[in-house]
N, C-alpha and C positions, 0 to 999 in steps of 0.2 A: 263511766261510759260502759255498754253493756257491747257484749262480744257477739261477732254470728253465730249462731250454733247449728243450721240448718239449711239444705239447699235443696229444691225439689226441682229438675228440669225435665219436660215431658217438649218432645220433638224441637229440640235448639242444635242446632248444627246439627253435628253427627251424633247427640242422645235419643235416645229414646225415650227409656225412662229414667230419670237418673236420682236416685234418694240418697244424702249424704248426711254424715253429723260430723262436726268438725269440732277438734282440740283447741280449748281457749289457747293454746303456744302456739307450736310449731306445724303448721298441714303442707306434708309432700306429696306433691303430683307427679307419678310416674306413668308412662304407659307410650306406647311407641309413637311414630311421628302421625298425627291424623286423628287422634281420641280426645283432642277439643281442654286440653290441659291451659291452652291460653284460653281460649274462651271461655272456660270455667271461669278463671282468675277474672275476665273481664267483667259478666255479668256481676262478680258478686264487687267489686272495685265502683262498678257504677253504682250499685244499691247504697253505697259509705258514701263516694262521691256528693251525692244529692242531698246531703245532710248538713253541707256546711259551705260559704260564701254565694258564688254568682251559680252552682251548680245545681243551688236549693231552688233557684229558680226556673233553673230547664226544666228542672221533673225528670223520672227516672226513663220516660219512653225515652223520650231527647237525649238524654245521657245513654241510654242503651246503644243506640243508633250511631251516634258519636262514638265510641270506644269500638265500633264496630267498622264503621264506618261500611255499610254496602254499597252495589253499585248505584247511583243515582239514589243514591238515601234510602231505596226500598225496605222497610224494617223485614216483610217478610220473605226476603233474600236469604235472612239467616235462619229458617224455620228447616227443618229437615226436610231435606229434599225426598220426594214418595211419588208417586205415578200419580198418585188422588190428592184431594186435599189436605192438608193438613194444620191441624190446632195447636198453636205452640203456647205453652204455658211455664211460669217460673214464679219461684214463690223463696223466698229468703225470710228465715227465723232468727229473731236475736234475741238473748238473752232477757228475760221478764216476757217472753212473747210476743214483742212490737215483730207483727207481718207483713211484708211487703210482697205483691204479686203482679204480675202482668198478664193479660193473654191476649193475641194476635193471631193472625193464622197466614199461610204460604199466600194467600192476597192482598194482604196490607201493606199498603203504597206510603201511606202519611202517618206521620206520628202521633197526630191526632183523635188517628182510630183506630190505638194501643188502649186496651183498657184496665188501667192499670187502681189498685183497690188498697187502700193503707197507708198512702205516700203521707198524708198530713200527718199521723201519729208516728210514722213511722222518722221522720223529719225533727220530730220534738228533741230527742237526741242526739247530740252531735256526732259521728264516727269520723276521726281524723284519720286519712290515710294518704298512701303512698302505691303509686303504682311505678316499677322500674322495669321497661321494655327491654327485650332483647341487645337490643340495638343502644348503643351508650348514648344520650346528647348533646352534655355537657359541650363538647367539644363543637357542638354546631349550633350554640345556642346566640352568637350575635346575629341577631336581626330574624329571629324564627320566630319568636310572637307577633314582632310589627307584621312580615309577610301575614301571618295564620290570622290575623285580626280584621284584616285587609283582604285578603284570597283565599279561593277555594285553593286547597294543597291536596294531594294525594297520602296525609298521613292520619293514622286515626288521633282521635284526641289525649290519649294517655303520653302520646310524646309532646303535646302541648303542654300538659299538663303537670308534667315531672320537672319542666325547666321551670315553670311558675312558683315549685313550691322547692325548686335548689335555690332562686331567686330571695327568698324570703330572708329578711335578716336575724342576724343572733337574738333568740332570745332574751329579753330583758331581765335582770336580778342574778344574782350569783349561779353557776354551774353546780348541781348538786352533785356529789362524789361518785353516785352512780353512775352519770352521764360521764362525766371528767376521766372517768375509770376507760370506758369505752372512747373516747376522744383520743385519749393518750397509746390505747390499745392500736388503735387506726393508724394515729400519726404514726407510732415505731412503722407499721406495714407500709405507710406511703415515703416514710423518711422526709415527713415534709408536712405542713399542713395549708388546706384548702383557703385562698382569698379571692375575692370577685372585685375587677377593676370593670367598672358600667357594665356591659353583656358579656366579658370574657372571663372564664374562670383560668387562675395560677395554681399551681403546688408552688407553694413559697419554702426551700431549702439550702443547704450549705452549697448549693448551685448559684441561687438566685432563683427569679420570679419564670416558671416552665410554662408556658398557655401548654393548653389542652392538649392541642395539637400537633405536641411533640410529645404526649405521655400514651403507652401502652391504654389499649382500650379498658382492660383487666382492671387497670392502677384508676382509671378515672372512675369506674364503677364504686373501688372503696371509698375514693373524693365522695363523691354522691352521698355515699352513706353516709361521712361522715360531717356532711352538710346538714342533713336530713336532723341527725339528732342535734349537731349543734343548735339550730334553728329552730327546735324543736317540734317537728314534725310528728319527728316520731318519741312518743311520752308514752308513758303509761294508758291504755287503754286505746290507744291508736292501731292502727293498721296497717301491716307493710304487705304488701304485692309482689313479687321479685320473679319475673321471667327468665329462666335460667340464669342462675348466677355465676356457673362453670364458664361462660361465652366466654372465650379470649381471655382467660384466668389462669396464669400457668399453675399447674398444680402443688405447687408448695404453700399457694397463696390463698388455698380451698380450708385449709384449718383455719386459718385468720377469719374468712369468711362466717364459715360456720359457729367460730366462738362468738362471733359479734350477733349473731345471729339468735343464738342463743341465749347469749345475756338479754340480747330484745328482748327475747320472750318470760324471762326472769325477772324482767324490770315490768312486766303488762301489756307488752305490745304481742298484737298478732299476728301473724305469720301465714303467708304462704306461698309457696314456690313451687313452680314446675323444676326439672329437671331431666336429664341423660345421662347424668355422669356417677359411676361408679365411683369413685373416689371421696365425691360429694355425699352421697347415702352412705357410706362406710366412716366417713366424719364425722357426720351425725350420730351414727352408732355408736362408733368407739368415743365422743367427747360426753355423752349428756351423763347427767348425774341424777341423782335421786331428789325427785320433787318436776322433771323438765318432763314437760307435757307437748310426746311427738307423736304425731300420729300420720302414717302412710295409706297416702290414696293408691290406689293400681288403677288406673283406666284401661280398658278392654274391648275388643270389641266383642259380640252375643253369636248364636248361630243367623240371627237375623240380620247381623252386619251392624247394629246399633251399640252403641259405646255405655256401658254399664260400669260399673264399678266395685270393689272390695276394700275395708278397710281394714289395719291393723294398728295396735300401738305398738310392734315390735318390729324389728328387721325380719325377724327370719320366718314372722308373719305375712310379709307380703308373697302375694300370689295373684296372678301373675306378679313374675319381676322380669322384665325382659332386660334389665341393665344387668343385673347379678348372672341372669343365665349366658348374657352373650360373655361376658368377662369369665363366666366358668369353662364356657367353650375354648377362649382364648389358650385359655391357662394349659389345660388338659389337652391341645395342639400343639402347643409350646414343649409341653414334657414330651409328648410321643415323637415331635421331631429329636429331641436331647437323645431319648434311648434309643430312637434309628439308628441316628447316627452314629452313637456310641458304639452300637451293633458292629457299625461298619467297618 
């Protein structure tokens, strides 16, 4: 399975222009609240999407549309907003070349009159992925596909669509040691491991059988994962999505994340995540080793107000960092209270 390598978004939310190349491993999305770090993750989520089951048949407008969801379905709701008209364009590069593109403009009502260029070659390979929203939903997963299959809901598709593939059962043939490595890794973190009785997910441990709905949001997030790979979701050459993964994760429980994370990427899975959390970018620092392929987005915004970006493969490459610089501000407040007071 060939990897994305490439993202070009010209007027989508709050880009302008936006030119990306992205690390077959690990791609961090940082950049303050408003610079379109989930929407990056969504566009390029729906271009995998459309490559495998009932999703090959939407087509990538439909799929766009759906993980966006606008208001009354308008696709060009989510075109950059300008006083004039405006052309929105995206185009996604994978690996061998296979190009997928769309363009629409701030008046396009139907999905229909999305015109989108490459979906059939682009289709020929399958890209298995995963998208995991902010928001956990394990825990709200009785009876939320029958509603969504049945009613219009006010959620976008990505949360329909993470319960469908936590749904999915074990893998058939034996667990190779890679996987089983990361399995066992999980279960020590949840002290327990994940089972599904019809729509309810348990942590089954030296408790008994916990639903969801009594576990820490944080704890149910690692369950997910560790469904994902049981299940086989996520293998070699698949794709993982992951919208803050700090959300309601106390921080002891951010190296666990990160190491699994990282083995993802050491096994062929690729990665990418938004973030906020200082602790979570500093984990990635201090755990990778020689051969782990990370690479840091900064989203920004330009003097024009439009959201651009820089890339690095290092930490101390990133520029802007707004999480590094507010936590230096912290620190550096911290000490001149210590020596006031010491003064006093």
């Amino acid at each position: 399975m060939s990897k994305i390598t490439r993202v070009k978004l010209e007027n989508l939310t709050a880009f302008g222009l936006l030119d990306l190349t992205f690390s077959p491993g690990v791609n961090i999305l940082i950049g303050a609240n408003g610079t379109g770090k989930t929407h990056l993750l969504k566009v390029l989520y729906a271009a995998c999407a459309i490559t495998v089951g009932e999703d090959a048949e939407k087509g990538f407008g439909l799929k766009l549309r759906n993980v966006f969801n606008p208001y009354e379905g308008r696709i060009g709701r989510i075109s950059r907003r300008q006083s004039t008209s405006v052309k929105t364009k995206i185009a996604i590069t994978r690996q061998g070349g296979s190009r997928l593109s769309a363009e629409f403009s701030n008046h396009t009502n139907k999905v229909d009159d999305i015109r989108v260029i490459g979906e059939s070659g682009w289709q020929k390979e399958v890209l298995e992925s995963a998208y995991i929203p902010v928001k956990e939903m394990l825990a709200h997963a009785p009876g939320f596909l029958a509603t969504a299959a049945k009613r219009e809901i006010a959620f976008e598709e990505v949360y329909v669509d993470i319960i469908k593939r936590a749904f999915l059962p074990k893998l058939m043939g034996p667990t190779d040691k890679d996987r089983a490595r990361l399995l066992n890794a999980l279960q020590r973190a949840l002290e327990g491991k994940v089972i599904a009785k019809g729509e309810y997910f348990f942590l089954k441990n030296k408790q008994g059988d916990l639903e969801f709905t009594l576990l820490a949001e944080g704890m149910r997030k690692l369950a997910l994962i560790w469904l994902l790979i049981q299940n086989g979701t996520l293998l070699s050459g698949s794709v993982l999505f992951w919208d803050e993964p700090e959300a309601n994760l106390n921080p002891s429980l951010m190296g666990d994340v990160v190491e699994v994370i990282l083995e993802l990427q050491r096994l062929g899975v690729q990665v990418y995540l938004s973030t906020h959390n200082y602790v979570l970018l500093k984990e990635f620092d201090l755990r990778r080793k020689k051969g782990d392929a990370i690479r840091y987005i900064s989203l920004y915004r330009d003097e024009a107000e439009a959201v651009v970006g820089h890339v690095s493969d290092t930490f101390r490459g990133v520029d802007p960092n707004t999480i590094a610089d507010t936590f230096t501000d912290l620190y550096q407040r911290d000490i001149f209270r210590a020596l006031k007071g010491g003064a006093e």
